[in-house]
ZADO-1210 file (C-alpha; in nm, 4 decimals, padded with zeros to 6 digits):
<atoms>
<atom x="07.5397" y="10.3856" z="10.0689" code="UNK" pos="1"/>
<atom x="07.4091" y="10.3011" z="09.7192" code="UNK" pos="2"/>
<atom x="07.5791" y="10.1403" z="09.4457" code="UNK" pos="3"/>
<atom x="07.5949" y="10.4704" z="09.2468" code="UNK" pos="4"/>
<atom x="07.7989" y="10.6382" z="09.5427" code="UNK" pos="5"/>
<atom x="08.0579" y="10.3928" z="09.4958" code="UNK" pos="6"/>
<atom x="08.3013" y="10.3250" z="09.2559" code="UNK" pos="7"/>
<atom x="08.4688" y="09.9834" z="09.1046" code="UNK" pos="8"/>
<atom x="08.7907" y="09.9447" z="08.9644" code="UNK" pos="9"/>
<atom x="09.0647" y="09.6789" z="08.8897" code="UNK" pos="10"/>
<atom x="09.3701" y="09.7508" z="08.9839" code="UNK" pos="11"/>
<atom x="09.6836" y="09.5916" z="08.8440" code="UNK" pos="12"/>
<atom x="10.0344" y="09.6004" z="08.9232" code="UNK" pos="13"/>
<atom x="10.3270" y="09.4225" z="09.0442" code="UNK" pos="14"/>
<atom x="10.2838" y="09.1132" z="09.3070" code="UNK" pos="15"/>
<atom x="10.4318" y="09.2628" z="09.6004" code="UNK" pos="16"/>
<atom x="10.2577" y="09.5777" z="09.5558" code="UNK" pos="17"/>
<atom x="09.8968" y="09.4509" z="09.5109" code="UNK" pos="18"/>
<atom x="09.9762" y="09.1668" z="09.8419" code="UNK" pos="19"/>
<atom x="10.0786" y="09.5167" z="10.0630" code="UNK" pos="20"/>
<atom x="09.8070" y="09.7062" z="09.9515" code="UNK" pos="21"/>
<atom x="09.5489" y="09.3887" z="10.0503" code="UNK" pos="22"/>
<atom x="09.7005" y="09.3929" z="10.3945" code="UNK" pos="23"/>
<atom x="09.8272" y="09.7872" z="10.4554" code="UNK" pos="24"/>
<atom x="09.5633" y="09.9880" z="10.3409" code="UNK" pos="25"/>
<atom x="09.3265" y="10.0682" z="10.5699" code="UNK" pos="26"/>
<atom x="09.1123" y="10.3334" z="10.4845" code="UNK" pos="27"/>
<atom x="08.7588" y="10.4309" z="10.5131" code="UNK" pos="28"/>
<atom x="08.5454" y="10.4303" z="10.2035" code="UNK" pos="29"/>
<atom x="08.8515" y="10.1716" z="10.0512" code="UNK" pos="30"/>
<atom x="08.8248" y="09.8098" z="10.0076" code="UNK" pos="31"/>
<atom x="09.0409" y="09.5884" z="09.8477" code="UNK" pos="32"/>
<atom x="08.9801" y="09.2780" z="09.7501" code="UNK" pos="33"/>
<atom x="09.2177" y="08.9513" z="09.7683" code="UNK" pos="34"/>
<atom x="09.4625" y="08.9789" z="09.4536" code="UNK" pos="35"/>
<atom x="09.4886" y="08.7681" z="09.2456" code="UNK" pos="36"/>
<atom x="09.7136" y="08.6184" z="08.9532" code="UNK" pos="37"/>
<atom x="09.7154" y="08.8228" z="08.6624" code="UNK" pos="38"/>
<atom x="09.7184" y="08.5469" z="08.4229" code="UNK" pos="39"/>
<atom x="09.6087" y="08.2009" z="08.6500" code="UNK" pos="40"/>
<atom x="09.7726" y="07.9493" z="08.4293" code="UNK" pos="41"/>
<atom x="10.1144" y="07.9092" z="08.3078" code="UNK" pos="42"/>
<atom x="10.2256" y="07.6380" z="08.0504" code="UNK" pos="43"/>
<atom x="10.5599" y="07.4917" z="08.1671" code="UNK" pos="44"/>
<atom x="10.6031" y="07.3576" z="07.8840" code="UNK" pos="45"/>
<atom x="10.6040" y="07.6868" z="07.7210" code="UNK" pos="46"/>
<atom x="10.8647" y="07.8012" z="07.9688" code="UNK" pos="47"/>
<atom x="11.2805" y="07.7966" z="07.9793" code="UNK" pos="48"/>
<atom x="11.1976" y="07.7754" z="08.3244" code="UNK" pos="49"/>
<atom x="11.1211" y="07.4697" z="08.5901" code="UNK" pos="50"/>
<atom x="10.7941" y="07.4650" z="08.7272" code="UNK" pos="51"/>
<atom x="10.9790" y="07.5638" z="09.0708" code="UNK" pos="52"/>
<atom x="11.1271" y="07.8747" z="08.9524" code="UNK" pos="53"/>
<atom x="10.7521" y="08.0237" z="08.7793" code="UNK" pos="54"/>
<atom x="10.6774" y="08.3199" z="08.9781" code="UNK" pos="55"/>
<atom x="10.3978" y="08.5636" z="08.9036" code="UNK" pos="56"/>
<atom x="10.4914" y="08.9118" z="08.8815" code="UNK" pos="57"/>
<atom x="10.1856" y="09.0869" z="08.8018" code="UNK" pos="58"/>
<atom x="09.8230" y="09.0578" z="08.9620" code="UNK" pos="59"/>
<atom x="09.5022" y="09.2029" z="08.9716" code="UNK" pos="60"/>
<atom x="09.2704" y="09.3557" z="09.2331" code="UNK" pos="61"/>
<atom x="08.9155" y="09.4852" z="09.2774" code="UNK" pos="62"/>
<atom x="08.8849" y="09.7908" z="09.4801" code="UNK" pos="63"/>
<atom x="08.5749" y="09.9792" z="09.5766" code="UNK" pos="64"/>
<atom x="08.5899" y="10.3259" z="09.6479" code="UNK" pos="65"/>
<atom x="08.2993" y="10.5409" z="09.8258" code="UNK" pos="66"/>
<atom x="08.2803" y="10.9486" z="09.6406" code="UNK" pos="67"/>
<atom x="08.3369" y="11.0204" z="09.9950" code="UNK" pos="68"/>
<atom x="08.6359" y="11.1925" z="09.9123" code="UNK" pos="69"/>
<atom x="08.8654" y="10.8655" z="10.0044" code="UNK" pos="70"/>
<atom x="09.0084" y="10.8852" z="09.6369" code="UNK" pos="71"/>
<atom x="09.3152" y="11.0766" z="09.7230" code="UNK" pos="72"/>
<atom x="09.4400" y="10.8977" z="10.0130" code="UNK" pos="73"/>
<atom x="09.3850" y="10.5866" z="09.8135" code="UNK" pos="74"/>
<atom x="09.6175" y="10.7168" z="09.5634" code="UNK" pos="75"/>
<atom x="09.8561" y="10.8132" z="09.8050" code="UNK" pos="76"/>
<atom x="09.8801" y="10.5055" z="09.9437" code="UNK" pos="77"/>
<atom x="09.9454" y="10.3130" z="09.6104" code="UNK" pos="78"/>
<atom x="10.2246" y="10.5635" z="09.5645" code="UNK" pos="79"/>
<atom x="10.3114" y="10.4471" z="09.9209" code="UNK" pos="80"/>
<atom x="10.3194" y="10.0986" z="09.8082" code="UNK" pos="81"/>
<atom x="10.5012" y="10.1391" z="09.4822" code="UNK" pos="82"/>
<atom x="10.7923" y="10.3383" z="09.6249" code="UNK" pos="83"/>
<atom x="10.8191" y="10.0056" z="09.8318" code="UNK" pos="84"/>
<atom x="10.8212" y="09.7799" z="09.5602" code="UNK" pos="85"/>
<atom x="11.1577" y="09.5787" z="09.5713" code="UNK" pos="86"/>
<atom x="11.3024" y="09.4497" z="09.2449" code="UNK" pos="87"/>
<atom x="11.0104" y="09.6210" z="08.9798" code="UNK" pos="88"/>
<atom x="11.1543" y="09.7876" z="08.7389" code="UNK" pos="89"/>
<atom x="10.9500" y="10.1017" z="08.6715" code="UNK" pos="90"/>
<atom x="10.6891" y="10.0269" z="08.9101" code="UNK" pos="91"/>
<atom x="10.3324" y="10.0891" z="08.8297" code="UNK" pos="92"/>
<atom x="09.9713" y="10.0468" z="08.9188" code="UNK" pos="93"/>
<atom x="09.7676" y="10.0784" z="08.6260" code="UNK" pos="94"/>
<atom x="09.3559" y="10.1155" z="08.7153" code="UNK" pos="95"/>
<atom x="09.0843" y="10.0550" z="08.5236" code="UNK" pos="96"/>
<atom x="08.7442" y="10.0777" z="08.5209" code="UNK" pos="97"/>
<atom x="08.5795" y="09.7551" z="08.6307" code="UNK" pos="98"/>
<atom x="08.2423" y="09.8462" z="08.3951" code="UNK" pos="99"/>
<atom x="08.4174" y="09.8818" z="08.1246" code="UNK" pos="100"/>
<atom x="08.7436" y="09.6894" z="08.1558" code="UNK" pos="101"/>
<atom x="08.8647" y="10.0754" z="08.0246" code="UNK" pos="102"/>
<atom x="09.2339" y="10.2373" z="08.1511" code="UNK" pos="103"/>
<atom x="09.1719" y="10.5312" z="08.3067" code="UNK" pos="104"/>
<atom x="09.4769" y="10.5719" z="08.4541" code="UNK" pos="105"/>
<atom x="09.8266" y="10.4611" z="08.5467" code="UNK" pos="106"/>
<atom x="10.0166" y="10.5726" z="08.8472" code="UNK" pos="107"/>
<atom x="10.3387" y="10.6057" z="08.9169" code="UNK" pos="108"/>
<atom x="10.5746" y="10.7409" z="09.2682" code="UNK" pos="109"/>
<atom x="10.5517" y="11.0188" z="09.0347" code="UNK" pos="110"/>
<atom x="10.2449" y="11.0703" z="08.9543" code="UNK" pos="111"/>
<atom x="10.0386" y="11.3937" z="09.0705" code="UNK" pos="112"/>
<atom x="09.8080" y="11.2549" z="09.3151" code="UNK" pos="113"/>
<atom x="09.5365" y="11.5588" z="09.2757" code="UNK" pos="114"/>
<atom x="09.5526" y="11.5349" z="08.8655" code="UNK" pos="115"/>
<atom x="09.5274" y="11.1219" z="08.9073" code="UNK" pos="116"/>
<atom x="09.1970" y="11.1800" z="09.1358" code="UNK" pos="117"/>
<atom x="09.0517" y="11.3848" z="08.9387" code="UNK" pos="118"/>
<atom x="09.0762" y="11.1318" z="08.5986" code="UNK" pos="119"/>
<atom x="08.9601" y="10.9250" z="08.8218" code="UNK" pos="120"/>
<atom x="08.6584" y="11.1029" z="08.9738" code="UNK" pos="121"/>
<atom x="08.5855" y="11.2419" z="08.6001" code="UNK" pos="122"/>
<atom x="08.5766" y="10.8748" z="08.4145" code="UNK" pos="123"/>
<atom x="08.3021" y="10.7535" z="08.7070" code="UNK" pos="124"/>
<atom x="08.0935" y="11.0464" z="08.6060" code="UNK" pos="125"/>
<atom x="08.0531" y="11.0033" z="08.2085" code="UNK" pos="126"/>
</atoms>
């Protein structure tokens, strides 16, 4: 496969959604890569809280997707993962381009999974 059948994006979303998808989704044409804090440092001093009690909520991910047609189920299983999420409050995963460090979309449980592939699918081609 060459690089131009394939497709890069970031993913980011909250922490127990982005450490399931790393270890749940297992689909051909998907990879995920290792998340990762959103934002790596945190002052404590900045912080009402102890360094103990600092938890990061949000992280980031690099997925690569083959135009194989794996798009949907990828999206389906984000969905999957959000309406897992415990304690999020309006769960979401939003994706961008990894190029262009663009949004091109943000999904939701709700979200139409054929209109979110599709965005998808349409932003690799410009």
């Amino acid at each position: 496969m060459t690089t131009e059948e394939k497709v890069f994006l970031t993913l980011i979303g909250p922490e127990s959604v982005m450490q399931s998808l790393e270890k749940n989704v297992a689909i051909e044409g998907v990879s995920i890569g290792k998340p990762q804090p959103l934002d790596a440092m945190v002052d404590a001093v900045d912080t009402s809280l102890g360094p103990d009690e600092i938890k990061m909520f949000m992280e980031f991910a690099t997925a690569v997707l083959s135009l194989t047609g794996a798009t949907l189920e990828f999206i389906l299983a984000l969905q999957h993962g959000l309406s897992a999420a415990e304690g999020a409050n309006d769960p979401r995963i939003i994706i961008v381009d990894a190029r262009t460090n663009t949004q091109i979309v943000s999904i939701t449980s709700d979200t139409d999974p054929q209109w979110a592939k599709q965005v998808i699918e349409t932003s690799w081609k410009k």
